[in-house]
C-alpha positions, 0 to 999 in steps of 0.5 A: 821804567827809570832808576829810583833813587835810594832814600834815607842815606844820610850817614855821611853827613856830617850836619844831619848826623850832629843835628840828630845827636844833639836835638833830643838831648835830655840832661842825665840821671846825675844832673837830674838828681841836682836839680831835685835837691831842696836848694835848687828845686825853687828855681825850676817852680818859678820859671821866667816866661820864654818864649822859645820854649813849650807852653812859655815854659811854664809847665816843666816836669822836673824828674824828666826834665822836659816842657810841656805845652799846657798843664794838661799835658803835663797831668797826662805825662805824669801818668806815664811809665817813662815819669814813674820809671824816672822817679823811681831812678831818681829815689836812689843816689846815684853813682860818683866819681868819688864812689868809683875812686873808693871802689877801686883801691 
């Protein structure tokens, strides 16, 4: 019998770790809460079509920020606890530098 090879040891490097990081980035509640803002809702409904993204990118869920790939997914995605959670999130304003500054005078 040989040696067998330890698998799955890659917190060394450097270039796997960044890539794993930064792959599934997903903009944040505050970012979020911009995008839904009656000003700058219409830019998310009338998307140009990209060819890089899922479903040209004409199926997105504004409150998760996310493309699907077809519009039944999306229906689908809307009945998810992560969506509703998000709405949820999303119904209260959320926390400010300008509120933290106030708070702590």
């Amino acid at each position: 019998m040989g040696r067998t090879r330890r698998k799955g040891n890659f917190a060394k490097n450097k270039a796997i770790s960044k890539a794993r990081r930064t792959r599934n980035y997903r903009k944040d509640i505050d970012q979020i809460y911009e995008d839904i803002k009656p000003e700058n809702a219409p830019k998310f409904a009338n998307m140009a079509i990209d060819e890089n993204l899922p479903g040209l990118g004409q199926n997105y869920c504004i409150t998760c920020s996310r493309h699907f790939v077809n519009k039944i997914a999306l229906a689908g995605h809307y009945k998810t606890k992560l969506h509703k959670k998000n709405v949820k999130n999303l119904q209260e304003k959320p926390y400010t530098q300008k509120d933290a500054e106030e708070y702590g005078k």
